[in-house]
Legacy VTK file of the C-alpha trace (Angstrom):
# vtk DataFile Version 3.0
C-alpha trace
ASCII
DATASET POLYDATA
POINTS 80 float
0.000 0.000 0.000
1.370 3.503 -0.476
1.537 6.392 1.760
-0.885 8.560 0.394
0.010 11.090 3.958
0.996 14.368 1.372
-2.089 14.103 -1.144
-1.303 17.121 -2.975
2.706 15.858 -3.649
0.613 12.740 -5.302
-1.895 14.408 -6.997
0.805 16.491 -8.397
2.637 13.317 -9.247
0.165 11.488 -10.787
-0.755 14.311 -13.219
2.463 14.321 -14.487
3.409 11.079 -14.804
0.195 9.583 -15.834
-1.852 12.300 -17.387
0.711 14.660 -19.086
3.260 11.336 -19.736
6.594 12.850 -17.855
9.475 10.835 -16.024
10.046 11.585 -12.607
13.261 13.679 -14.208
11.181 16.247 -16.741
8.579 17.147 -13.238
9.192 20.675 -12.638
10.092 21.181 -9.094
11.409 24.184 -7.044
14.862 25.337 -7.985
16.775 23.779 -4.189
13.721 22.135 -3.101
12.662 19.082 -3.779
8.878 19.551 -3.695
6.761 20.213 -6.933
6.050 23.492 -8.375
2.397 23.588 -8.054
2.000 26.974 -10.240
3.591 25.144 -13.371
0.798 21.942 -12.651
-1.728 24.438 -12.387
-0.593 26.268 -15.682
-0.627 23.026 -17.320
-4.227 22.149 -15.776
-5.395 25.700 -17.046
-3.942 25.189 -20.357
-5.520 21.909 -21.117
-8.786 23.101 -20.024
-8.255 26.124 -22.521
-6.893 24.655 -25.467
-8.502 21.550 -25.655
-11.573 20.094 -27.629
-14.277 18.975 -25.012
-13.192 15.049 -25.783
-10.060 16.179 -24.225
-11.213 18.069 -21.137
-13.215 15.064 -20.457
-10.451 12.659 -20.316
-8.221 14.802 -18.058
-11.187 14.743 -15.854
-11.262 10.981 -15.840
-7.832 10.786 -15.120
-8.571 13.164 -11.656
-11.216 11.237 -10.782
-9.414 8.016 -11.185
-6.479 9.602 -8.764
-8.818 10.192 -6.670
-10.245 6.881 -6.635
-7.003 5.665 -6.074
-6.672 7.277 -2.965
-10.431 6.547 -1.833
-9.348 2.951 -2.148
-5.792 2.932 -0.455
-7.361 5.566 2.484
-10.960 4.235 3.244
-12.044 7.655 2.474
-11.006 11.017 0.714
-8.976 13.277 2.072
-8.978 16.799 2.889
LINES 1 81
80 0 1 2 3 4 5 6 7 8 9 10 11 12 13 14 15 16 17 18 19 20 21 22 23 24 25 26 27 28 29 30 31 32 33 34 35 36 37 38 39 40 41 42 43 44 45 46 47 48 49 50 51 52 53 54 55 56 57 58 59 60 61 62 63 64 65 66 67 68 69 70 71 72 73 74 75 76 77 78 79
């Protein structure tokens, strides 16, 4: 099972990785931390909502809702 404790560092994650297709390595992070930038995710969030056709939108959507799920699962419930 995996620690799900800092939900917005997976959330983050998982966006990347499994919605936008990045390696750990091409993540942007905070120059001399090692915690995610969350204004580039949100640019990126922003920009597919923008620029993409509805079909799009929709399947970026899934792909939140299935993180979620993920969590729901591992957790028991959602978290704040």
């Amino acid at each position: 099972m995996k620690d799900y404790s800092n939900v917005k560092e997976y959330v983050i994650k998982y966006i990347y990785e499994e919605l936008f297709s990045l390696t750990q390595r091409d993540i942007p992070k905070i120059p001399m931390y090692s915690d995610y930038s969350y204004a580039s995710a949100f640019e990126q969030i922003y920009t597919v909502i923008i620029d993409e056709d509805y079909s799009g939108v929709l399947t970026f959507v899934e792909g939140i809702i299935k993180c979620f799920n993920i969590i729901d699962r591992s957790n028991g419930s959602r978290l704040n």
